[in-house]
C-alpha positions in Angstrom: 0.0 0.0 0.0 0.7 3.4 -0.6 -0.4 6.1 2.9 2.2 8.3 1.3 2.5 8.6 -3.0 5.4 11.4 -2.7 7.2 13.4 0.2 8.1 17.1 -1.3 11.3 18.1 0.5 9.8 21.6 2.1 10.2 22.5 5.6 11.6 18.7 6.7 9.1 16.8 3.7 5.6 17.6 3.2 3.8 14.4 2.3 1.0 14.0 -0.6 -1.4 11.6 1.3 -3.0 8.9 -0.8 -5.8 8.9 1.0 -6.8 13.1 1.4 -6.0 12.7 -2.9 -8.2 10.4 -3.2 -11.1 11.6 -1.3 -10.3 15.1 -3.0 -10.6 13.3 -6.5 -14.0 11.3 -5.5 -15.5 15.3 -4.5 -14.4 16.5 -7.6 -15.9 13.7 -9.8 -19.0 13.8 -7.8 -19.2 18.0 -7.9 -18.8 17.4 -11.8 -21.6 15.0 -12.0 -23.9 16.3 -10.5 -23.6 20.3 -11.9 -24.2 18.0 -14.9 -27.2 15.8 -14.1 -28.9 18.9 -11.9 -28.6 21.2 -14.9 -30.3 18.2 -17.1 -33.1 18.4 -14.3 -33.5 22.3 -14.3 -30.8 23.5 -11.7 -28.7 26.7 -12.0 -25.2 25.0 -12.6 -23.7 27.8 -10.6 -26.0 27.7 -7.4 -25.6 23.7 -7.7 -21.3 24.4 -7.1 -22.2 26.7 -4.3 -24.4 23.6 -2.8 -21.7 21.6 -3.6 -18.9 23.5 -1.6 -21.4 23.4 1.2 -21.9 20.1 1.4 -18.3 19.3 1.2 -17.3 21.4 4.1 -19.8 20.0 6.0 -19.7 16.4 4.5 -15.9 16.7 6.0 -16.5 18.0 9.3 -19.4 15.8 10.2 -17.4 13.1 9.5 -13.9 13.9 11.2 -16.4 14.9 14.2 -18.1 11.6 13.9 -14.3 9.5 13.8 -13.2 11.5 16.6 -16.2 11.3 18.7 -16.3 7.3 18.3 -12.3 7.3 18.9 -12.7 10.1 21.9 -10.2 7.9 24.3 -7.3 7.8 21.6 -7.5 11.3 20.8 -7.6 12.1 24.6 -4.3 10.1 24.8 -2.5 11.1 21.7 -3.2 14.5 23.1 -2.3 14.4 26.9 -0.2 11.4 26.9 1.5 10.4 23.8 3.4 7.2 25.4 -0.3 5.5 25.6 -1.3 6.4 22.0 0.8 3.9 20.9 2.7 5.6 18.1 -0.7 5.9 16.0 -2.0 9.1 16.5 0.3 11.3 15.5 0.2 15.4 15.9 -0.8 15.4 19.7 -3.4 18.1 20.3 -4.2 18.4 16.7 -4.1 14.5 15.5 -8.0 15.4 15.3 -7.7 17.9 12.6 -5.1 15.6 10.3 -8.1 13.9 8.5 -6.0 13.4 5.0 -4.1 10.9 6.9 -7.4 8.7 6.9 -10.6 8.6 10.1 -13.5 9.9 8.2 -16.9 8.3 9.2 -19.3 8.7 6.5 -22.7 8.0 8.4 -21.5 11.7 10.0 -20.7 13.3 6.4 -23.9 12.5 5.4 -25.9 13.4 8.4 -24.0 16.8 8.6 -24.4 16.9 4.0 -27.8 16.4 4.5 -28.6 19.2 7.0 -26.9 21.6 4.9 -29.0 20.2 1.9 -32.4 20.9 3.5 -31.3 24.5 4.4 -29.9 25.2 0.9 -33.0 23.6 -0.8 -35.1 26.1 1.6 -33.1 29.0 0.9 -33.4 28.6 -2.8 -37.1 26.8 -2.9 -35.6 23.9 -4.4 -37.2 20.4 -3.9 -35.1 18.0 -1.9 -36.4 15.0 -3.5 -35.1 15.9 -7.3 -31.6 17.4 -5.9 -31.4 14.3 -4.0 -32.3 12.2 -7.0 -29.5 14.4 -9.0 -26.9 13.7 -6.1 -27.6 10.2 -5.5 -25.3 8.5 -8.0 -22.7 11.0 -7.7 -22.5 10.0 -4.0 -21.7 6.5 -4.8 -19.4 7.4 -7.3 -17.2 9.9 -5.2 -17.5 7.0 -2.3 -15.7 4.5 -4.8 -12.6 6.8 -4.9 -12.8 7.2 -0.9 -12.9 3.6 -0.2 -9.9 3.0 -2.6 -8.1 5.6 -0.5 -9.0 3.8 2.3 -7.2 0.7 0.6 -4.1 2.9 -0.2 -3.5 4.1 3.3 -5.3 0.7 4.9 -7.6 1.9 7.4 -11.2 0.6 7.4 -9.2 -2.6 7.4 -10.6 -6.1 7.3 -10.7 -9.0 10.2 -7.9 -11.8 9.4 -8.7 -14.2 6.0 -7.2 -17.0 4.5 -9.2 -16.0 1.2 -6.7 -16.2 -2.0 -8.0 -12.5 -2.1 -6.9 -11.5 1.1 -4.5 -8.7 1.6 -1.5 -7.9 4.0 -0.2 -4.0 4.9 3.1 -3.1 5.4 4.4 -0.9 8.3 3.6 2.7 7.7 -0.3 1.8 7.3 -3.2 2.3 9.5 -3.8 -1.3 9.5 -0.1 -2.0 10.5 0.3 0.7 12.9 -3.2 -0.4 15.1 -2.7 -3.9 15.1 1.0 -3.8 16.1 0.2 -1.1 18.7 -2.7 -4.0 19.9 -0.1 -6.6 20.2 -1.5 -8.7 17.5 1.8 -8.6 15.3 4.6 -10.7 16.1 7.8 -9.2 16.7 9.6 -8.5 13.5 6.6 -8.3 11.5 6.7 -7.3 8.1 3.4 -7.3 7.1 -0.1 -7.9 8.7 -1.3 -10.9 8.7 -3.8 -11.5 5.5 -6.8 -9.5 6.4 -10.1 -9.2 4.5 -9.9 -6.5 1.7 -13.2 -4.7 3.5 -12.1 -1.2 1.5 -12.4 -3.2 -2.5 -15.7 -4.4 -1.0 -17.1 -1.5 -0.2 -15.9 -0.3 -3.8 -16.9 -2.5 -5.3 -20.4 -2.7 -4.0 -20.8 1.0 -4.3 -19.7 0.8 -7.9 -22.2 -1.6 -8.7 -24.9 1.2 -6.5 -23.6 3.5 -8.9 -24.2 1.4 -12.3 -27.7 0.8 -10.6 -29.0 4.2 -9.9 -27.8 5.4 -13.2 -30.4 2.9 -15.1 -33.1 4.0 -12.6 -31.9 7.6 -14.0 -31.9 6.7 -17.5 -35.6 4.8 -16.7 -36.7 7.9 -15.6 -36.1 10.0 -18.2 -37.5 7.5 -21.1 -40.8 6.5 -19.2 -44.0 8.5 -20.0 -44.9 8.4 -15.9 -42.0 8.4 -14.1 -41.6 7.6 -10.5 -42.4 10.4 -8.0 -38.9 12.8 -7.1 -36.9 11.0 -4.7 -37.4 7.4 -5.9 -33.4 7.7 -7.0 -32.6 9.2 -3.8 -34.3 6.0 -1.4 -32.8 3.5 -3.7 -29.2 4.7 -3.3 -30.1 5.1 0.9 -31.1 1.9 0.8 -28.8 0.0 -1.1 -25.7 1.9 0.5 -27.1 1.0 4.0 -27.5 -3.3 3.4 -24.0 -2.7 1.9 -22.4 -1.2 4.6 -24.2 -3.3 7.4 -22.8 -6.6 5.6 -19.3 -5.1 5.2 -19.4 -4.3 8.5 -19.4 -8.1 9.5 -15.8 -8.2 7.6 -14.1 -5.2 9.3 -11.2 -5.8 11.6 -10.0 -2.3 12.9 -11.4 -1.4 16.4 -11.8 2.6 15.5 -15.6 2.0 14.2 -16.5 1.0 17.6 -19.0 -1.4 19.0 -22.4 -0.6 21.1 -22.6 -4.0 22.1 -20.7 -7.3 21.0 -22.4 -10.6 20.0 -20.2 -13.5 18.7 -21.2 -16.5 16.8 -18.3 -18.9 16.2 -20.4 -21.0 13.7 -21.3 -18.4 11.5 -18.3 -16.5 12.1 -16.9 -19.7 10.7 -19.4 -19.6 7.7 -18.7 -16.3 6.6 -14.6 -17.5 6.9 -13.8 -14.9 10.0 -12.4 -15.7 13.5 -14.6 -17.0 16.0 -14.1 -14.7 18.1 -15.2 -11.8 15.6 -18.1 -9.4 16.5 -20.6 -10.2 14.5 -23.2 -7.0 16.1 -23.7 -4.2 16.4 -20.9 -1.9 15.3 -22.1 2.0 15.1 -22.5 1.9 11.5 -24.7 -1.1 11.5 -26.9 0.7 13.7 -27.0 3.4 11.4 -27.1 1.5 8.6 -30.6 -0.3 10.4 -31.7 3.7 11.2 -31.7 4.8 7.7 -33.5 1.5 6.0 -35.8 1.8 8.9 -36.2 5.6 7.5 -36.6 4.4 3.6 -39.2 1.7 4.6 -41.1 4.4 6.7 -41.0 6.8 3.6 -41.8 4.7 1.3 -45.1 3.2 3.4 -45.9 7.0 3.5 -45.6 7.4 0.1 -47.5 4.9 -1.1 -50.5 5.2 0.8 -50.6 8.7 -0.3 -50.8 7.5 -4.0 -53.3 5.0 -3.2 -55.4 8.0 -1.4 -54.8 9.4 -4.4 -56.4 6.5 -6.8 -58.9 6.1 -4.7 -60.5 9.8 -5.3 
C-alpha cells in the first residue's frame, strides 16, 4: 500500500497523502456529475457548485467529528499522553484535525451533508427529493474513490482471512500501525497478517450502486410516468445502507467502535472470520438499520398517499 504517494522536500518533507487525494478526486468527480445531471433536471449549474462547496465542508466535518467522537479515548491520549497512544496518533493536540491521513466516518458526512442540503434547498425553494435524485449516483461514485483511499492508506481494514484474495499491509499503514500497537503482530513483523480487503468491497459494491441508480436515471427520463422525485434518492439510501451493514461483518480495525458485542463462532466460521469476531452491532450497523428503517417508513408513506390518491 501506498499512505504516502510522494514526500516534497519543504520545511523537513511535506507528504502528498494517498488517502486526502483520493477523497479530493472522488469530491471533484461527484461536484462534476452532478452540476451535470442537476442542470439536465432544471438547476442553475452555478448555485448547484455553491451547494456543492457546502456540502463538502460540512460532508468533511461531520465526518472527522463523527471519527473522533467514536475514537474520543485515543485522541484524549495522543493528546495528553503520547506514550499511551501507541505511536498511531500522530500530531498530539491536533491528530483530530489531520483527516487526510485517513478517520473519516461517513454516516457523519452525510448526516451533517444532509442538514446543509435541506437548508440550501429552503433557501433557494428547491425540492429535496429531485436534488437528492440528482446527487444520488454522484454519491456512490465519489465514495468509490474514498474507499480506494481507504485501501491505499489501509484503514477501514478487514478482520484476518485465508481467502486467495486477502491482503497484507506493510508498516507505515493504519492497518499496521493499530494492530501492532494491539499486540497482535509478532515481533519483527513485516506485514499484517492476510486480512479481508473490506475497503475493494465497499468499492466494489458502491460501484455496482452506482451502475444501478444510473439505469433507474436513464428509466426515468425515457418513461412517460416516471416515478415520483426521490425514488433515486431511497434506492441509493437503501442499497448503500444493506451494503455497509454486511461489510461491517468483515471489518477488523477497532476505531468504528462497537455498542454492544455478540459473537457467533459457527457463522463466524461460515462467513470464513475468527470465531471470536463481533458479529453485532458496530455503530454503523446501527446506522445502517436507522436509515432503511427511515426508507421503509418513507416509502409506506408514500404509497399510501398514491393509493389515497387512486382512490378519489
Amino acid at each position: 500500500m501506498w499512505p504516502t504517494l510522494v514526500s516534497i522536500p519543504i520545511g523537513g518533507g511535506i507528504g502528498v497523502h494517498s488517502y486526502g487525494l483520493l477523497v479530493g478526486l472522488g469530491f471533484a468527480v461527484a461536484i462534476l456529475r452532478l452540476r451535470r445531471r442537476g442542470r439536465r433536471l432544471g438547476f442553475d449549474g452555478g448555485r448547484l457548485l455553491d451547494f456543492a462547496f457546502w456540502c463538502l465542508v460540512a460532508g468533511l466535518a461531520g465526518s472527522r467529528l463523527a471519527y473522533v467522537a467514536v475514537n474520543a479515548g485515543a485522541f484524549w491520549r495522543a493528546c495528553f499522553d503520547p506514550a499511551g497512544a501507541g505511536g498511531r496518533l500522530a500530531g498530539g493536540c491536533l491528530a483530530p484535525l489531520r483527516f487526510w491521513e485517513g478517520g473519516l466516518v461517513f454516516y457523519g458526512g452525510a448526516a451533517a451533508a444532509a442538514a446543509v442540503a435541506v437548508w440550501f434547498c429552503r433557501k433557494e425553494r428547491w425540492s429535496f427529493a429531485r436534488l437528492g435524485d440528482a446527487a444520488a449516483p454522484s454519491l456512490a461514485l465519489g465514495h468509490v474513490f474514498g474507499r480506494l483511499g481507504c485501501l491505499l492508506a489501509g484503514c477501514c481494514f478487514g478482520a484476518p482471512c485465508a481467502a486467495p484474495w486477502s491482503l497484507a499491509f506493510p508498516p507505515g499503514s493504519v492497518a499496521f500501525d493499530d494492530l501492532h500497537a494491539a499486540g497482535a503482530l509478532g515481533w519483527g513483523a513485516i506485514h499484517t497478517m492476510p486480512l479481508h480487503p473490506t475497503q475493494l468491497y465497499e468499492a466494489l459494491g458502491e460501484l455496482a450502486i452506482f451502475g444501478v441508480l444510473v439505469l433507474l436515471e436513464r428509466r426515468q427520463d425515457r418513461i412517460a410516468a416516471p416515478a415520483p422525485a426521490g425514488h433515486v434518492l431511497l434506492a441509493y439510501v437503501a442499497s448503500y445502507a444493506g451494503l455497509r451493514f454486511v461489510v461491517e461483518l468483515f471489518r477488523g480495525d477497532a476505531a468504528r467502535g462497537h455498542l454492544l458485542t455478540w459473537t457467533s463462532p459457527r457463522l463466524a466460521a461460515a462467513l470464513g472470520l475468527p470465531a471470536e469476531q463481533p458479529l453485532l452491532l458496530s455503530t454503523s450497523q446501527l446506522a445502517s438499520l436507522v436509515a432503511l428503517a427511515l426508507v421503509a417508513a418513507v416509502a409506506y408513506r408514500r404509497r399510501r398517499s398514491q393509493q389515497s390518491r387512486d382512490a378519489r
